[in-house]
MIMI-544788 format. One line per 4 residues: number of its first residue (from 1); their letters; for each residue x, y, z of C-alpha. Coordinates in nm, 3 decimals. Last residue first. Example, Ala and Ser with C-alpha at 12.3 -4.5 7.8 and 13.67 -1.06 7.14 Angstrom:
<nodes>
2> SA> 1.367/-0.106/0.714 | 1.230/-0.450/0.780;
</nodes>
This chain:
<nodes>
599> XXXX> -3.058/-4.238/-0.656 | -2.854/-3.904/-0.754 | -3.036/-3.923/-1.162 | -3.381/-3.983/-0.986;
595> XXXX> -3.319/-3.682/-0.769 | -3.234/-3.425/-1.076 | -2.900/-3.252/-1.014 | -2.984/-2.848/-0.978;
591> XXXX> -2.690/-2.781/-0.717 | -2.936/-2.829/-0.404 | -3.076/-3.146/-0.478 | -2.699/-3.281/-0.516;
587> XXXX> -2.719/-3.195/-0.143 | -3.056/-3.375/-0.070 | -2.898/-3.683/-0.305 | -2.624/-3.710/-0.068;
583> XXXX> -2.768/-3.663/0.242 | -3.038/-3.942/0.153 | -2.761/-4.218/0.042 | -2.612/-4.172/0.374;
579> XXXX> -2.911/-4.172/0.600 | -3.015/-4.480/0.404 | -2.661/-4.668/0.458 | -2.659/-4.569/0.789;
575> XXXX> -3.019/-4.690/0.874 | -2.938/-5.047/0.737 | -2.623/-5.081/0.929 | -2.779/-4.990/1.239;
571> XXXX> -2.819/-5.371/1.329 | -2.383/-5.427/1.338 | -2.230/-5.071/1.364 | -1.901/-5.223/1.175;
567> XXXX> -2.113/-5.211/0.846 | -2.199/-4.877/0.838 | -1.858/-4.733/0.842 | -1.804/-4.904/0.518;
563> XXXX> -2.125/-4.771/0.422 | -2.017/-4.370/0.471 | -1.733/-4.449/0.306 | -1.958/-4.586/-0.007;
559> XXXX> -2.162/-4.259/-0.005 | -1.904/-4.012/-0.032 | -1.751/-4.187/-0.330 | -2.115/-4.197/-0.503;
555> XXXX> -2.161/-3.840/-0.434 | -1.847/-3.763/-0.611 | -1.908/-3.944/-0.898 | -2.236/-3.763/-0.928;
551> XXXX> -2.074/-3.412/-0.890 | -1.859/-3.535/-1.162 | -2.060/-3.423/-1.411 | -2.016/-3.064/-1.374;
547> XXXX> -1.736/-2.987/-1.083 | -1.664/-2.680/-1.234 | -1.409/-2.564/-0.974 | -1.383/-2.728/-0.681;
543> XXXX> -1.347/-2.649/-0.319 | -1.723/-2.618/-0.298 | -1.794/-2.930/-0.439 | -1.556/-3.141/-0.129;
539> XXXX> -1.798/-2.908/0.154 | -2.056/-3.050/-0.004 | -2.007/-3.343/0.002 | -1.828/-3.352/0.352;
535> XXXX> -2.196/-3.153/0.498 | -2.390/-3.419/0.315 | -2.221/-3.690/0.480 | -2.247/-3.533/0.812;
531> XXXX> -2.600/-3.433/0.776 | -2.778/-3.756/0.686 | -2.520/-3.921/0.942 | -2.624/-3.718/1.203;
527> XXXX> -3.015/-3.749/1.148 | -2.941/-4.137/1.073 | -2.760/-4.195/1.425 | -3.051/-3.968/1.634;
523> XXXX> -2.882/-3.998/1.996 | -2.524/-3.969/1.864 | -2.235/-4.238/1.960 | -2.262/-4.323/1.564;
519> XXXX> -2.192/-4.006/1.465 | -1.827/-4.016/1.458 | -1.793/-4.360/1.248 | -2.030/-4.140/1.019;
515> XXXX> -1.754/-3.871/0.987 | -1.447/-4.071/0.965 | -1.630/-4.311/0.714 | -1.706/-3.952/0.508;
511> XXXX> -1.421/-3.829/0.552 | -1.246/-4.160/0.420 | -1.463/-4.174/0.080 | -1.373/-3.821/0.026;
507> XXXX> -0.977/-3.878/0.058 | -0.997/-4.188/-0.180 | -1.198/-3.992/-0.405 | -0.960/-3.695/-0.403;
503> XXXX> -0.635/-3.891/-0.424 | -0.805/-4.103/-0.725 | -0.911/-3.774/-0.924 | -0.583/-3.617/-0.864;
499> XXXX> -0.398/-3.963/-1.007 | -0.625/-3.928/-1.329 | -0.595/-3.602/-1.342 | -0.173/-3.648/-1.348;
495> XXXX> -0.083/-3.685/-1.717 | -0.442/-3.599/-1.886 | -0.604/-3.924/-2.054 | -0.761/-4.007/-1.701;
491> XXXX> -1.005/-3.667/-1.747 | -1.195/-3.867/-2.046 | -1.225/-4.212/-1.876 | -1.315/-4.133/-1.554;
487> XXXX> -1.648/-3.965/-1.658 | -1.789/-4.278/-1.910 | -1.648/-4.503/-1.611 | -1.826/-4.318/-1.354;
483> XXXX> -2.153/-4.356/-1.523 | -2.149/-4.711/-1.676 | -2.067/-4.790/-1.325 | -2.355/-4.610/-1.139;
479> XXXX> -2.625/-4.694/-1.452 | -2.798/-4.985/-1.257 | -2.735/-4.995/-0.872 | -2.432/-5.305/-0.782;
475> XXXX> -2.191/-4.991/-0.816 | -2.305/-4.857/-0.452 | -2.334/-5.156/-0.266 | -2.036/-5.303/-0.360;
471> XXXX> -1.786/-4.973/-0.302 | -1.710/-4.993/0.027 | -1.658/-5.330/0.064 | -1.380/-5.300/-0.204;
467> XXXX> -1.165/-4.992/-0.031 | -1.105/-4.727/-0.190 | -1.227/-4.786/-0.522 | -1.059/-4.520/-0.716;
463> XXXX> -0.741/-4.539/-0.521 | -0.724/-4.916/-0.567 | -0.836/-4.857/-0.920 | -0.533/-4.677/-0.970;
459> XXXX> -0.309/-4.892/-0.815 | -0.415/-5.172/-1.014 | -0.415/-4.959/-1.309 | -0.023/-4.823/-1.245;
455> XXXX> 0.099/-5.188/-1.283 | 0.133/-5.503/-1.035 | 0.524/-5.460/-0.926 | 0.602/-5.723/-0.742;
451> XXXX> 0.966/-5.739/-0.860 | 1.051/-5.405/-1.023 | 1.170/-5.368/-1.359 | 1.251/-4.979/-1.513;
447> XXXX> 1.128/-4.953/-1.886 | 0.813/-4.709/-1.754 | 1.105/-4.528/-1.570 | 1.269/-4.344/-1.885;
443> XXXX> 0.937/-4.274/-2.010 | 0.830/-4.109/-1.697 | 1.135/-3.867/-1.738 | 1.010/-3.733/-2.081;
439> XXXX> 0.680/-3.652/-1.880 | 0.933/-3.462/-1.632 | 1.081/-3.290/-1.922 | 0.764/-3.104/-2.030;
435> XXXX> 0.659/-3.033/-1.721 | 0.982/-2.874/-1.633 | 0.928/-2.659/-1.965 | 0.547/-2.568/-1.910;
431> XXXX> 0.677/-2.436/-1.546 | 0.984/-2.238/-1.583 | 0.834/-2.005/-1.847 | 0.635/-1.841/-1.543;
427> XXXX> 0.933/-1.740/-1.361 | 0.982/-1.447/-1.531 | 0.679/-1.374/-1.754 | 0.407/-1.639/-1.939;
423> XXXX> 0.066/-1.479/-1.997 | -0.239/-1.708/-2.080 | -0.602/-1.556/-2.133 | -0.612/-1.205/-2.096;
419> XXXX> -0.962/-1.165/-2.236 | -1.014/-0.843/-2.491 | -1.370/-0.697/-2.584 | -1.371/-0.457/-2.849;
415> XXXX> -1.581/-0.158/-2.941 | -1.931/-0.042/-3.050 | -1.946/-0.243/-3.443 | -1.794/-0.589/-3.247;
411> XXXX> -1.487/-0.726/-3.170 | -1.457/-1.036/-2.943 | -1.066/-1.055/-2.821 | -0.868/-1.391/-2.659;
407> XXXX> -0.483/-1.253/-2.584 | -0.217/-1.519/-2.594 | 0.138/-1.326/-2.418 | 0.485/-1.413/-2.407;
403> XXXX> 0.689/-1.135/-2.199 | 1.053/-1.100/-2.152 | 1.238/-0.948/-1.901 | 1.252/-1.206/-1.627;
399> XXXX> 1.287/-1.469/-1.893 | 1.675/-1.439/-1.830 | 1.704/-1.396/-1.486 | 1.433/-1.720/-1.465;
395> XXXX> 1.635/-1.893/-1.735 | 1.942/-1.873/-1.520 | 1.741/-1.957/-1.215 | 1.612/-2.259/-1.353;
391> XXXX> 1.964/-2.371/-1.488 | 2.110/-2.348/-1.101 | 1.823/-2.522/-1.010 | 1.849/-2.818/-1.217;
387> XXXX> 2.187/-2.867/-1.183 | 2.188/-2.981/-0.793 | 1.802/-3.163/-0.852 | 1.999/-3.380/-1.132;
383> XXXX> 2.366/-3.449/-1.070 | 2.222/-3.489/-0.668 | 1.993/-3.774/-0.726 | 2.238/-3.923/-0.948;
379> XXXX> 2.484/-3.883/-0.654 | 2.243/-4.022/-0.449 | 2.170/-4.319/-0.662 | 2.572/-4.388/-0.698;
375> XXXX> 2.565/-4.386/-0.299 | 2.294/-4.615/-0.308 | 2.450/-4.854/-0.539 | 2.772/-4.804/-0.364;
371> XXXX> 2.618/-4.877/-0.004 | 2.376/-5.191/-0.061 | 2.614/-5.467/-0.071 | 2.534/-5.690/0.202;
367> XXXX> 2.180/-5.743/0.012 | 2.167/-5.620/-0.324 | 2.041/-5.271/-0.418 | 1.780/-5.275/-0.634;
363> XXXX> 1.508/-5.277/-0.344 | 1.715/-4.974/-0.190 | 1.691/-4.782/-0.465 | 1.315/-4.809/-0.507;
359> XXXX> 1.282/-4.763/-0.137 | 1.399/-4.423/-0.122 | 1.274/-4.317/-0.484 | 0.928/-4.466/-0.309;
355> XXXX> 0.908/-4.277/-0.017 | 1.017/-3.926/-0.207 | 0.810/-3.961/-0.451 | 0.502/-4.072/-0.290;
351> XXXX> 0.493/-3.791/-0.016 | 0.582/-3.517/-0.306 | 0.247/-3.619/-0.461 | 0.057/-3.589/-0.177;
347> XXXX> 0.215/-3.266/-0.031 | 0.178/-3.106/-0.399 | -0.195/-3.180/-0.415 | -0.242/-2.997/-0.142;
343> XXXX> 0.013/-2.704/-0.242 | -0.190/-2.678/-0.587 | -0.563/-2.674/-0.418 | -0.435/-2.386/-0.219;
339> XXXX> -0.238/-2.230/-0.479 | -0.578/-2.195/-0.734 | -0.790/-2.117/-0.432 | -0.536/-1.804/-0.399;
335> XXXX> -0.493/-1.738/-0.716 | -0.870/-1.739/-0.846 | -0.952/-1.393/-0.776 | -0.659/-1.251/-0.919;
331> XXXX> -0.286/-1.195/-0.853 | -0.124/-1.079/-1.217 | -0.180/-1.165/-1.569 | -0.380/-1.403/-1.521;
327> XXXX> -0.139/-1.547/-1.283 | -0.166/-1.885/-1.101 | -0.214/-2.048/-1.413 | 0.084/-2.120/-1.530;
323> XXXX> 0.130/-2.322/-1.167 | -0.112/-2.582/-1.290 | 0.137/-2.722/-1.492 | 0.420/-2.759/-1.193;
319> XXXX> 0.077/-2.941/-1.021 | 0.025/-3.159/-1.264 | 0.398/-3.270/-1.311 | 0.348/-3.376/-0.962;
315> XXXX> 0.075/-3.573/-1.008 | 0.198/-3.759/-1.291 | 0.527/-3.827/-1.021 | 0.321/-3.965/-0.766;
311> XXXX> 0.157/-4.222/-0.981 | 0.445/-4.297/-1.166 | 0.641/-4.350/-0.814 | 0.307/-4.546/-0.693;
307> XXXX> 0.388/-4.841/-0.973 | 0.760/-4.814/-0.914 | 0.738/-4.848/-0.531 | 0.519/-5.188/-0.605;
303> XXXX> 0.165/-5.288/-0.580 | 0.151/-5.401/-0.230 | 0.467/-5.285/-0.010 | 0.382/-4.964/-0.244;
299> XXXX> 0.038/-4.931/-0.120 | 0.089/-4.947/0.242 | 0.395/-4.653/0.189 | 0.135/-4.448/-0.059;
295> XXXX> -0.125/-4.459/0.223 | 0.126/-4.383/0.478 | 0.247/-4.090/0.331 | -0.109/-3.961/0.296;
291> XXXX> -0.197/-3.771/0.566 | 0.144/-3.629/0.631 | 0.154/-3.511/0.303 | -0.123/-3.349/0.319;
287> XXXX> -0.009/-3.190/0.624 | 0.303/-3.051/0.477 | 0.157/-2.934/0.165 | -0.091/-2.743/0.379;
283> XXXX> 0.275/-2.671/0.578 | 0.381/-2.492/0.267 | 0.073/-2.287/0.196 | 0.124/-2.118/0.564;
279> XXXX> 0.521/-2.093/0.468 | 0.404/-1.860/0.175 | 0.114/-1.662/0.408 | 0.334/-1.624/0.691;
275> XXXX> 0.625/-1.508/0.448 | 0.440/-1.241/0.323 | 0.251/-1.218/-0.003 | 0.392/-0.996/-0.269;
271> XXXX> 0.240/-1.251/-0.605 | 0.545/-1.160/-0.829 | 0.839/-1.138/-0.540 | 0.759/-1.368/-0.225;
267> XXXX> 0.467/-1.649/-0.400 | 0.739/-1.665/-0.675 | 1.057/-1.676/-0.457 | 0.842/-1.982/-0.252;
263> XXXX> 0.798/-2.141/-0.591 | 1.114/-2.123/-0.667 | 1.250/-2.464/-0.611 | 0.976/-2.677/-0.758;
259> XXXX> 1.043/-2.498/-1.074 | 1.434/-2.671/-1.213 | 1.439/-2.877/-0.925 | 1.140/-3.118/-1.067;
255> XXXX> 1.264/-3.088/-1.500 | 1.676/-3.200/-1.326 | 1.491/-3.471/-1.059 | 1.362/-3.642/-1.309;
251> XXXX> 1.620/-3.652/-1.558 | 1.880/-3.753/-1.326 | 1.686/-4.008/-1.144 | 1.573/-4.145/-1.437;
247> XXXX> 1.913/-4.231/-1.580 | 2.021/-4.378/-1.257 | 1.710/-4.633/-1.177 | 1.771/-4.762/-1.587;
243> XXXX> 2.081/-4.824/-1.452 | 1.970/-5.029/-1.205 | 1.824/-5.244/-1.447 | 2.153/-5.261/-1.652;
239> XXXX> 2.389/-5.339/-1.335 | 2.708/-5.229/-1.528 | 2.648/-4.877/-1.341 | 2.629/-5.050/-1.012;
235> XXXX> 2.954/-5.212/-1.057 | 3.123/-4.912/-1.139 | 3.209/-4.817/-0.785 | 3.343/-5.120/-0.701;
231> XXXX> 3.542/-5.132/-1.023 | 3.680/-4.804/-0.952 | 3.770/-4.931/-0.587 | 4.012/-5.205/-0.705;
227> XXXX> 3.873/-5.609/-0.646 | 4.109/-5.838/-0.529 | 3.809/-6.032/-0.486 | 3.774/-6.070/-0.095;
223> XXXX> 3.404/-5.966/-0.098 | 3.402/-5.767/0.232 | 3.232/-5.920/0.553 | 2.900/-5.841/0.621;
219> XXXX> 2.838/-5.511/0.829 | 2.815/-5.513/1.187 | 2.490/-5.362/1.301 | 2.495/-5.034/1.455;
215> XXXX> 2.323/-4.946/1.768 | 2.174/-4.569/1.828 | 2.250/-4.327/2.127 | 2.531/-4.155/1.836;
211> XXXX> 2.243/-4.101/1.600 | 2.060/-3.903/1.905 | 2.328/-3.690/2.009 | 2.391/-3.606/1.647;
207> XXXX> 1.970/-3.487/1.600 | 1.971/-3.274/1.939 | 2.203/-2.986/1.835 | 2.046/-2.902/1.573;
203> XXXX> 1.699/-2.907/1.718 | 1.700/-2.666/2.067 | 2.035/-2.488/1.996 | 2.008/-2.511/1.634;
199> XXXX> 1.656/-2.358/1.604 | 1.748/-2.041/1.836 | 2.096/-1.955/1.635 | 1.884/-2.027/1.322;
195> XXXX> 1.564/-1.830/1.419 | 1.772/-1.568/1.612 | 1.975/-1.478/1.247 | 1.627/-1.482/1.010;
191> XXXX> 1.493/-1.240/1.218 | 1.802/-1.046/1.196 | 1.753/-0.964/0.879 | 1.449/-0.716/0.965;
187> XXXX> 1.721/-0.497/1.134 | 1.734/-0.212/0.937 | 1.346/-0.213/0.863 | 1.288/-0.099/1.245;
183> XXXX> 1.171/-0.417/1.472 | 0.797/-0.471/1.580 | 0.642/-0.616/1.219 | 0.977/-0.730/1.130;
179> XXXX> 1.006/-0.953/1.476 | 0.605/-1.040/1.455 | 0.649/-1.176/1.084 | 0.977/-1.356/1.172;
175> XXXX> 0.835/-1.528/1.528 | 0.530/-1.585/1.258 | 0.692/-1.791/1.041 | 0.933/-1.959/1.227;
171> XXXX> 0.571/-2.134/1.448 | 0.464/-2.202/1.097 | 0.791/-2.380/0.983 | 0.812/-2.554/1.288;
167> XXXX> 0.516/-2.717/1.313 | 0.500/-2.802/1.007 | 0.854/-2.960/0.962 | 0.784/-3.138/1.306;
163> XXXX> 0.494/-3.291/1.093 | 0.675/-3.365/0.793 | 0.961/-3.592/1.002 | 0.705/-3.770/1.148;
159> XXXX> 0.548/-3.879/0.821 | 0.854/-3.941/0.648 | 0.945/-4.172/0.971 | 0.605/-4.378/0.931;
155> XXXX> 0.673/-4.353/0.549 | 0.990/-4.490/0.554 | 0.907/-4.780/0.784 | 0.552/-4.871/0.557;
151> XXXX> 0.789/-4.894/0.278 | 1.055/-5.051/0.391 | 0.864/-5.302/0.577 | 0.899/-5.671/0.289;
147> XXXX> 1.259/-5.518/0.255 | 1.364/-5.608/0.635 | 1.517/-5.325/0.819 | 1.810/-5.305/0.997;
143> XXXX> 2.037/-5.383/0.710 | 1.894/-5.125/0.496 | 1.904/-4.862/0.809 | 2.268/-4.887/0.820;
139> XXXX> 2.304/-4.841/0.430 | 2.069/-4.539/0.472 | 2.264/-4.356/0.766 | 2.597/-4.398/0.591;
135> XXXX> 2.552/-4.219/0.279 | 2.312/-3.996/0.493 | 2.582/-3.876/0.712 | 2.832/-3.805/0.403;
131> XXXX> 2.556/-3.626/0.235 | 2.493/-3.400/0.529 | 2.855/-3.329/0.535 | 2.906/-3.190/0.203;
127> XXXX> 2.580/-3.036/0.215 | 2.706/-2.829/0.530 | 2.994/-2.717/0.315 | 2.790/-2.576/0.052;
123> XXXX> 2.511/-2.410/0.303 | 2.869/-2.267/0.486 | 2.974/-2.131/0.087 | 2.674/-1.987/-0.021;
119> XXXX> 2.565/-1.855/0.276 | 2.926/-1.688/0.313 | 2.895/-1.552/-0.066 | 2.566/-1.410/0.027;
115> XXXX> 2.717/-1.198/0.283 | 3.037/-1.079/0.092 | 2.758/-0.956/-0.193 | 2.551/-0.741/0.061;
111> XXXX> 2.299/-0.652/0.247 | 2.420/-0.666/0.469 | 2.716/-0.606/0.635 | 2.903/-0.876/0.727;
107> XXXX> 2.930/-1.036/1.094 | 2.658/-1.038/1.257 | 2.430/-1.104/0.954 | 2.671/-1.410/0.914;
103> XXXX> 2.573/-1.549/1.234 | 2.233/-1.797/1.161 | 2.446/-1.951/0.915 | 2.711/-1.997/1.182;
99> XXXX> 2.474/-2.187/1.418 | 2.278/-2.385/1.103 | 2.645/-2.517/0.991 | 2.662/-2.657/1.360;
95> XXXX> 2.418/-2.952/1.228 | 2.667/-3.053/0.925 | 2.940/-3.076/1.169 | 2.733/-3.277/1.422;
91> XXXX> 2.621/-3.495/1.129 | 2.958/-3.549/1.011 | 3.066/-3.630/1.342 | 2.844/-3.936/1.407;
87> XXXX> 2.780/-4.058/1.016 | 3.110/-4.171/0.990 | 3.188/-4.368/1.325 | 2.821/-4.539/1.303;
83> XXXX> 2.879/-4.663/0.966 | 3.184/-4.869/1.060 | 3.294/-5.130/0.792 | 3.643/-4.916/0.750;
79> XXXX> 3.710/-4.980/0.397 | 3.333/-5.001/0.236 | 3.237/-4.719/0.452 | 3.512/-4.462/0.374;
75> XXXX> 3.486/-4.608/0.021 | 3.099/-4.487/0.020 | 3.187/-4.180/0.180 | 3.458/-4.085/-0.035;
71> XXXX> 3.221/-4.137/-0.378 | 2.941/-3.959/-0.115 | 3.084/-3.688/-0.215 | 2.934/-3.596/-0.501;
67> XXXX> 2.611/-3.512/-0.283 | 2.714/-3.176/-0.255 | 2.518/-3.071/-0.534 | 2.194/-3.159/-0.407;
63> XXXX> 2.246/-2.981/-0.096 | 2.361/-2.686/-0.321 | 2.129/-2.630/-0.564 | 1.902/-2.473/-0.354;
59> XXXX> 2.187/-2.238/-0.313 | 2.245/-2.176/-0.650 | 1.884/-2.167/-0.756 | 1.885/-1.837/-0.527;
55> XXXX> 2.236/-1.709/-0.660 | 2.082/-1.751/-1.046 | 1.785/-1.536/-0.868 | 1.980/-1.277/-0.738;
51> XXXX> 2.080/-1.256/-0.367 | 2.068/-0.950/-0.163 | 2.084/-1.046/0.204 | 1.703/-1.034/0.264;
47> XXXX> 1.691/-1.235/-0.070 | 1.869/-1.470/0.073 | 1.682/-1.479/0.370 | 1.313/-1.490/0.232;
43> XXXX> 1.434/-1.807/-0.005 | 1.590/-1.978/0.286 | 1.319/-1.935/0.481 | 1.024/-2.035/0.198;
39> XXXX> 1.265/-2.358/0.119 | 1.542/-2.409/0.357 | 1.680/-2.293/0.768 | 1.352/-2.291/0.934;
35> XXXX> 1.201/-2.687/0.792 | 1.563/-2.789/0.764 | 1.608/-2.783/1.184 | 1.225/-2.925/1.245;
31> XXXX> 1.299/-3.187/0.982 | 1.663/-3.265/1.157 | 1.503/-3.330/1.501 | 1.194/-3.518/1.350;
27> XXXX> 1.458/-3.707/1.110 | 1.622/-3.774/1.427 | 1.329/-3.913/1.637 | 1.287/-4.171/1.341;
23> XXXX> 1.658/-4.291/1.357 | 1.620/-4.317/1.775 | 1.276/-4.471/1.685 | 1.485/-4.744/1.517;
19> XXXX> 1.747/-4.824/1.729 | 1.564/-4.862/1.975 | 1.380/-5.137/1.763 | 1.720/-5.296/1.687;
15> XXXX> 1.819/-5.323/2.009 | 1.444/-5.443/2.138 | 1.493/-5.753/1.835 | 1.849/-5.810/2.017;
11> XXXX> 2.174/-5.674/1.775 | 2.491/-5.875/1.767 | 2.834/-5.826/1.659 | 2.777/-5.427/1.755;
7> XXXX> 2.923/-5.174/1.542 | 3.174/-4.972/1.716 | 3.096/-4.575/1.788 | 3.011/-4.635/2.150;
3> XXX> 3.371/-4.789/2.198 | 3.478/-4.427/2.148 | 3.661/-4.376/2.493;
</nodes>
């Protein structure tokens, strides 16, 4: 009656690629399910129901947390060599959570403390579960999946996973905004309630059917050592690289949790926007990182999933930075282009750390032996993003009535002049301390060996230079490189700028090839392109914020995608490249940049 649980002694190359998209439909099943049941949702609910924000960090805390037992699932594995059988019904479990989630405002009053106590406790055991299903899930995947395509498989299936997230998320947000906008107050809550019951029955419920559809390879044979199981789960804490792999995690993933977390709660309760507006800046995220995923995935098969994890990880500590800002002291002019800019560069970084922790782990892991050492990386994982939470919100109760406050003043014989310039209050302490331990993190995982790992300036100056074709013709003119370099090499000294810089070039030398590839079908070619690249130029200035001397730098990126496009359009390549160039230096025109200076 079960057979379909039993691994399979062999697997054909179309077995294993069903298999595959089966996994990858799954994570779009489950993303689409976690994408209306955590972050901004969760956040809005809990509160709805009353929660503090110690309870708040508790229950982001809690997936995290719950990861401890994967020590049962990893001997579960290791005894029983049947992945499949596992990961079937504790998926199914973790999935019906959603369903009685989703009832609670049913059944206790609310709000109320009884009510957040049953989140608590059916997000806790759903966690449990989840873990247990992933524990499995991975070390099946590792064996289906040759090392060399890790990264390009994770981030195809990270990618499709973030865009049912979006979708999702957006289309949750406004069923709640439209149900509270049409319902009386008293029964706002149960907005949250349909979502969950609705969500599970169309993606909760889909995910386990899926998994159990899939083919399991048969695992190698256990080492017949006479080994006990404390040894087995030691032995990837005596491995003194991978190690290195554990302590990071931790510490990383402690300073991330401890703001990343409540940044919905902050957009909720000290900016007031509505939950449209917070899950609309979480899906920009959500599409950026879609839209990059597979440029940090290609990259890391090349330079190394350690090399694009410090990349990733600068940028993120950026962003938590940048968050002081959003306040001056309260909601002004710049907050909202401020979060924007934040949440994008948020998606891209989050896209590289969570491809490459994945495949990090799983390139230390040895072959045949994969599921302790991943299960002891989860559970590192957890120690650090469960605690870190829990401590944020404690700090965040505690900060939340305290005030620190620089104040810039100009006094003169008729009055005085004062300048909020940097006020810290609630949640705003969070952020300078998380970035602080995240670049203590970084140092933990500079010391961490990868093979094939080719350093953080080769994939730097891959970002920088896009792609080399692209960027010949432009840095071969007098003055370019001296130029750039002189600019790059003051805002590369800040932890992250240097990564943000890269993204954004990379990103502006590809809409501009996107843009010029679309003109070519037009019946004036260098008319289009003249006003497509200028339009992405200056459409890229506009979005920043004192752009000064690295409007030039920009130009320069703009131009080179528009040549790379330029050279697959054969005898027009000459009228591209001066259609480019002349769009550019007619925009820089525009923002006072003398025309010999742009040429």
């Amino acid at each position: 009656m079960f057979n379909f649980l039993k691994p399979s002694p062999t697997l054909s190359e179309r077995d294993v690629q069903r298999t595959l998209l089966r996994m990858r439909w799954d994570a779009v099943t489950g993303g689409a399910m976690f994408s209306i049941g955590g972050g901004g949702f969760m956040a809005a609910y809990a509160l709805a129901l009353g929660a503090s924000n110690l309870q708040v960090g508790i229950l982001a805390a809690l997936p995290p947390v719950s990861q401890v037992i994967q020590l049962p699932a990893i001997l579960l594995s290791e005894k029983f060599r049947a992945r499949k059988a596992i990961a079937v019904p504790a998926w199914f479990l973790a999935q019906f959570m959603w369903l009685l989630i989703g009832c609670v405002p049913f059944l206790l009053n609310t709000p109320g403390a009884a009510a957040v106590t049953a989140i608590i406790f059916l997000l806790a055991v759903r966690g449990l579960f989840t873990s247990v299903y992933n524990t499995s899930v991975t070390s099946w995947v590792r064996d289906l999946v040759p090392q060399s395509l890790l990264g390009r498989y994770y981030s195809r299936r990270f990618g499709m996973m973030t865009v049912s997230i979006a979708v999702a998320g957006l289309g949750g947000s406004f069923f709640v905004y439209w149900w509270q906008s049409a319902a009386s107050p008293a029964n706002d809550i149960y907005a949250y309630s349909l979502l969950l019951v609705g969500g599970w029955a169309v993606f909760g419920f889909v995910g386990p059917l899926l998994v159990a559809g899939a083919r399991e390879p048969l695992m190698p044979a256990a080492q017949e050592d006479g080994r006990s199981t404390v040894s087995i789960l030691l032995e990837p804490l005596q491995d003194r690289n991978f190690s290195r792999l554990i302590r990071f995690l931790v510490m990383w993933n402690f300073a991330l949790n401890m703001a990343v977390p409540f940044f919905a709660v902050y957009m909720l309760t000290r900016l007031g926007f509505s939950l449209p507006i917070v899950i609309g800046f979480t899906i920009v995220s959500q599409v950026t990182n879609v839209l990059f995923i597979r440029v940090w995935g290609a990259m890391a098969d090349r330079t190394g999933s350690k090399t694009v994890l410090s990349l990733a990880a600068s940028l993120y500590l950026l962003v938590i930075f940048g968050w002081m800002f959003t306040t001056n002291p309260d909601q002004y002019i710049l907050t909202i282009p401020l979060l924007a800019v934040l949440h994008v560069f948020a998606g891209i970084a989050a896209a590289g750390v969570q491809l490459t922790i994945q495949t990090l782990a799983l390139k230390s892991a040895p072959g045949g032996r994969a599921t302790p050492y991943l299960g002891i990386a989860g559970m590192a994982t957890g120690l650090g993003a469960g605690t870190g939470p829990i401590v944020g919100g404690a700090l965040a109760d505690f900060f939340s009535v305290r005030v620190f406050r620089i104040d810039l003043s100009w006094s003169t014989p008729s009055g005085v002049f004062e300048l909020p310039s940097l006020t810290l209050a609630g949640f705003d302490f969070l952020f300078p301390i998380a970035f602080i331990l995240g670049l203590l993190s970084l140092n933990l995982l500079a010391v961490l060996r990868e093979e094939g790992d080719l350093g953080r300036e080769t994939a730097l100056n891959e970002l920088m230079a896009g792609m080399a074709p692209m960027m010949r013709p432009v840095s071969s003119v007098p003055a370019v490189g001296a130029i750039s370099a002189a600019s790059y090499g003051y805002i590369r000294r800040v932890p992250g700028a240097d990564v943000a810089l890269g993204v954004m070039a990379y990103q502006l030398a590809s809409s501009t090839q996107m843009a010029v590839t679309s003109a070519e079908r037009g019946i004036s070619l260098a008319q289009r392109v003249q006003l497509r690249v200028g339009s992405v130029l200056e459409d890229t200035i506009d979005r920043m914020e004192g752009v000064g001397e690295y409007g030039l730098e920009l130009a320069q990126h703009a131009t080179r995608g528009a040549l790379h496009a330029g050279q697959e359009m054969g005898e027009q390549a000459d009228r591209v490249a001066h259609a480019a160039a002349t769009g550019a230096i007619r925009t820089l025109s525009r923002l006072s940049v003398q025309a010999h200076d742009s040429l």
